[in-house]
N, C-alpha and C positions, 0 to 999 in steps of 0.2 A: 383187609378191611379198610375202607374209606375213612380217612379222617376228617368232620367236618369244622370248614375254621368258623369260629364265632368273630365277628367282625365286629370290632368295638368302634362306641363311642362315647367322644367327651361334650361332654355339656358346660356351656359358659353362661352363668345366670349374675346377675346385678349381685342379688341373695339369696340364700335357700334356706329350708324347711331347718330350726322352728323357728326362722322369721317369717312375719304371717303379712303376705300380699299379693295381688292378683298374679302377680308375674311369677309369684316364687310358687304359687299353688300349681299353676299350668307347669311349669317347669317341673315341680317333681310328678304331677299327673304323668305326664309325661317318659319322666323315667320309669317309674312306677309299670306303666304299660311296656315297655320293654326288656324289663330285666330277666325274662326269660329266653329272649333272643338274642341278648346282644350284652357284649362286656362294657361294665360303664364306670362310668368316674363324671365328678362335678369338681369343676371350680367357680368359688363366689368372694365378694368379699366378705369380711368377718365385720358383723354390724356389731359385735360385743367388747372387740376391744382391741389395740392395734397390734397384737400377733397373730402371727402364720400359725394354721391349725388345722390335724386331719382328723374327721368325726366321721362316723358310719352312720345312716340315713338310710332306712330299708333296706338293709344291705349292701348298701353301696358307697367307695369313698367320698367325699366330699371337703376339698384342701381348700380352707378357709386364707384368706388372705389379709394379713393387718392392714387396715384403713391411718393415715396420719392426721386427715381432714374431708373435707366435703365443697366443693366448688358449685355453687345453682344445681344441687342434690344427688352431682356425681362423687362418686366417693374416691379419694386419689391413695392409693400404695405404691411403694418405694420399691416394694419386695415384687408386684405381681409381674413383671416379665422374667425376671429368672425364675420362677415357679411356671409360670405357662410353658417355658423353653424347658425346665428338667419334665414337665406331666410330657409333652411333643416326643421326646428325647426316648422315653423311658417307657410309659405307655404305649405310643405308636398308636394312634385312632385312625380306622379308616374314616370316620366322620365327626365331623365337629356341629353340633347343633349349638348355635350360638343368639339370647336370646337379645332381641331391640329392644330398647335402645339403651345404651350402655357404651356412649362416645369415646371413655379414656381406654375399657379395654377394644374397643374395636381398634383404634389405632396399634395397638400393641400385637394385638389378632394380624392383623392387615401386615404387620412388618414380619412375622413370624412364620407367616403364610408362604412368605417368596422363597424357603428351602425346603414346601413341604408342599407340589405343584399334586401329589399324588390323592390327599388327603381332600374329600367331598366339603364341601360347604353350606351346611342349612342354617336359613336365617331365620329366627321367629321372629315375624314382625308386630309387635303387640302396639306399638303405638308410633305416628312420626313424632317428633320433636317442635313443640305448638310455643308452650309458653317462655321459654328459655328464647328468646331472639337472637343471642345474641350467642350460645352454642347451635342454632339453627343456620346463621350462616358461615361459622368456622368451620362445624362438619360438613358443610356440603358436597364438595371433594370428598369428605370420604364418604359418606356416604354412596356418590356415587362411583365408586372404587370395590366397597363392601358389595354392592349390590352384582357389577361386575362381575366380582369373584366368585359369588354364590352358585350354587350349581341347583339351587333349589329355595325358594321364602315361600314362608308360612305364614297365611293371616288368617283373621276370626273371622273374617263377613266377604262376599261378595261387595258390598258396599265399600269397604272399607278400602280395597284395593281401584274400585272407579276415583275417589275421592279423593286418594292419597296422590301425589307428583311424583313421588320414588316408584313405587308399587305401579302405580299405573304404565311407568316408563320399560317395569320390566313381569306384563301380566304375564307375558309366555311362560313367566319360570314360576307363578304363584300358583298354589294350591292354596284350597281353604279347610279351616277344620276350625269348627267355631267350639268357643269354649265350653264349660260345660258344668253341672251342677250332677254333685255326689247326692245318689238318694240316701247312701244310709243315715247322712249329717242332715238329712230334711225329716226323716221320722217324727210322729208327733205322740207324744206320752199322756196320758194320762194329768200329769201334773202341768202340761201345756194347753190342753182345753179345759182344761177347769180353772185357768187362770185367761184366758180367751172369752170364757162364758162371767166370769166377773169385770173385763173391761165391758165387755157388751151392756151388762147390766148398769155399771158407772157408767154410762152413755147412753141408756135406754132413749128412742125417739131422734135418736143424732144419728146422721151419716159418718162414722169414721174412717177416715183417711189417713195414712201413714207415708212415709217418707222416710228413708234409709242411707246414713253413707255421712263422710267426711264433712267436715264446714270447710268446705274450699270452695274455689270461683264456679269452674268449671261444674261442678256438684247443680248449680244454680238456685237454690236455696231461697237465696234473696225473692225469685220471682213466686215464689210459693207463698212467702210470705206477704208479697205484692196480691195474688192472686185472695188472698186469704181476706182481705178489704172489702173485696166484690162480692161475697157469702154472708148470707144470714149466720145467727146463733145456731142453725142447726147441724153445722158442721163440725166436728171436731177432729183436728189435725195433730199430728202424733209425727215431730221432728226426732231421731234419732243420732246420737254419735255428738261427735265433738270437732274442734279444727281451730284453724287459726282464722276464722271467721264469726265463731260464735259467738264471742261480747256482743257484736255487730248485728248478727240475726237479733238475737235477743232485746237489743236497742230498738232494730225495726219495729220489732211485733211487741214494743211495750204495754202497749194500752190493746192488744188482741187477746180476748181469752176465749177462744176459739185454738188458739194454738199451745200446744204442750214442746216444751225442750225435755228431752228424758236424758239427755249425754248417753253415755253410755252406757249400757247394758247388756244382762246376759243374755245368753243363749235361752234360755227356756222364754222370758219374756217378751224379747223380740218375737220366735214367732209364735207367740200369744197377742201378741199386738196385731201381726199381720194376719193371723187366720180370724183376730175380731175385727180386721178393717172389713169394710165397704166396697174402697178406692187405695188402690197403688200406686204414686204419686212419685212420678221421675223425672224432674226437671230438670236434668242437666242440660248444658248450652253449648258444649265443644265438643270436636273431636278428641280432646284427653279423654272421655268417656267411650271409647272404643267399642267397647262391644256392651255392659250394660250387664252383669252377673246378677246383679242385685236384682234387677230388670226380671229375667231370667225366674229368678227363685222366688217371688211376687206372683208372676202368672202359675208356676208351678203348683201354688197354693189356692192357682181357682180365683185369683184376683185382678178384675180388669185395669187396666194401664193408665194413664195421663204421661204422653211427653212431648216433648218440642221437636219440630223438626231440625234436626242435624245432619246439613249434607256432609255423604263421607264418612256419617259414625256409623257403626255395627249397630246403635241402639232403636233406629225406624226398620233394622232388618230382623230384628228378636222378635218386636212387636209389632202388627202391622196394622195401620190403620183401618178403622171400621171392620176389623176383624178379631183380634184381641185387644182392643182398645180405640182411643182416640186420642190424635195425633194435630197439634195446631203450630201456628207460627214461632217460629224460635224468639225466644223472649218479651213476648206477647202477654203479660197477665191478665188482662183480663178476659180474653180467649180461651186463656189455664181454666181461669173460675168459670167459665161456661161451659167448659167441656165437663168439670166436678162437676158442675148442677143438671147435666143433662143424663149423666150416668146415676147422680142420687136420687135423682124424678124416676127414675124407669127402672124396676127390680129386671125386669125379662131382661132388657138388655143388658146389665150387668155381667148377670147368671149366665147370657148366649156367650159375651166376649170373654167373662170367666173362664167357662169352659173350653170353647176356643183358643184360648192362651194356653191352657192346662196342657190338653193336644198337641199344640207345636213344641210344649219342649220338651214332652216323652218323646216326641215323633224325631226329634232336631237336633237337643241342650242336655241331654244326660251323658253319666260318662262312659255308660256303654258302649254310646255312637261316637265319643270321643276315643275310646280304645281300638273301635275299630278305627276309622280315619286316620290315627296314626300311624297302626300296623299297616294298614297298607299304601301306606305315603314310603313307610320306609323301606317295605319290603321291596321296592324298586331299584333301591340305592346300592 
């Protein structure tokens, strides 16, 4: 009888599950999707506290690494190359899926690599290195060293690989497989349209518009609130989340009450907010906004778009202009507020690019077509 080898892999992520962020989501999606094919193991660092630590995660291990400190939001341990050198050692993976970007261990990857010539290399490219300048030009080398070695990289968008200088230099080896939104975490309860059907009512006669996501730069925030000048009283705008920007926001839009700050909230209310918004409202201004999840899970609820053009993001390739939405000049407010007033004059067109948007991300952004996509990215390997 045939013995078949199961052919493992290791996975190297920034962090993982149950720290909660885009990167550590895909990442365990990811594994998630292959744990019937394939032997696995993760290492990340440990964001809880600076020891070494091996925890089971879906079944599977995951050797958490102590952190000492944190450099421009890479996180530095003492301990991770003799743990990457005993997992190589001990484990023996025929493939290393290792996720971008995550500088200190790529270099560590990169030097560990040169007695292990046998071992595949897949690189998930979730984002290049924008706001850090000053790790943007120290990595460059290796960056293009990592890319070299890869035998395979992963991104979200077609866009994203035109855009990018790394990715571009090496399309031959890119495959795409864009992120993707869990239906069962988007269900809606009972206790969620009944508290949808009361913001509507608190808003009776207003256009409501919602907005989603971090107080950071890139987010772009500030232009919404820009935008939000140009609008009559009939709008009502609905900011979510929190950051190191929101004294700020809140300073801008002091004298606007048109504009609500909610900080943070739960799950059931968030989308009771978006299934009573109007308008979906994504004003990000960089490529740190990559691909646009938030983006994503907006249209999936049947609500048309507002964003900025971003050459290079994933987020003009989720939504496309004059199709699920409308799309104007990057940083541009008051073009923002004209593109809201021209979706809250017109219910049809709403309702057409509503639907519209709904369609592309059954058709595109679920993770059904994220499971396959990766099964058969890897099944080549």
């Amino acid at each position: 009888m045939k013995v078949v080898h199961m052919k493992k892999i290791l996975h190297i992520s920034k962090y993982y599950y149950p720290f909660s962020g885009g990167t550590e989501q895909i990442a365990r999606d990811c594994v998630c999707t292959l744990r019937n094919d394939y032997i696995q193991k993760v290492i990340a660092f440990n964001d809880e506290s600076g020891k070494d630590e091996c925890i089971t995660v879906d079944g599977i291990d995951v050797v958490k690494c102590g952190c000492i400190t944190k450099i421009s939001s890479q996180s530095i341990s003492l301990s991770y190359r003799g743990v990457l050198n005993k997992v190589l050692n001990e484990f023996e993976p025929d493939i290393i899926v290792f996720h971008y970007p995550n500088p200190f261990v790529a270099a560590i990857l990169l030097k560990e690599l040169r007695n292990y010539n046998n071992i595949k290399l897949v690189i998930y490219w979730h984002l290049d290195i924008i706001r850090q300048k000053f790790l943007r030009i120290f990595f460059k080398g290796q960056n293009r060293r990592l890319l070299e070695r890869a035998d395979m990289v992963i991104a979200t968008s077609p866009n994203y690989v035109e855009g990018s200088e790394w990715l571009n230099s090496v399309r031959e080896k890119c495959v795409i497989i864009p992120n993707c939104i869990n239906v069962e975490r988007m269900k809606l309860t009972p206790e969620i349209e009944k508290r949808a059907a009361e913001i509507k009512a608190e808003n009776s006669g207003k256009t409501i518009c919602i907005a989603v996501g971090r107080h950071t730069e890139y987010k772009g925030f500030t232009y919404l609130v820009q935008a939000s000048k140009f609008l009559n009283d009939s709008f009502k705008i609905y900011i979510t989340g929190k950051g190191e920007l929101t004294e700020a926001l809140h300073k801008e839009a002091v004298d606007d009450n048109k504009i609500v700050f909610t900080g943070r909230i739960d799950d059931t209310e968030l989308k009771a907010l978006i299934m009573a918004s109007d308008i979906f409202c994504f004003p990000s201004i960089t490529k740190n906004e990559a691909f646009g999840l938030a983006l994503a899970e907006g249209m999936y609820y049947g609500k048309p778009a507002v964003t900025f053009t971003i050459p290079g993001s994933g987020v003009n390739y989720v939504c496309i202009d004059g199709e699920d939405g409308i799309e104007v000049e990057n940083r541009n407010a008051r073009k923002y507020a004209e593109a809201m007033k021209t979706l809250a004059e017109n219910a049809e067109l709403r309702e057409t690019y509503g639907a519209a948007g709904r369609k592309r991300v059954e058709e595109n952004f679920l993770s059904t077509q994220f499971s396959e996509n990766v099964r058969r990215t890897f099944c080549g390997l």
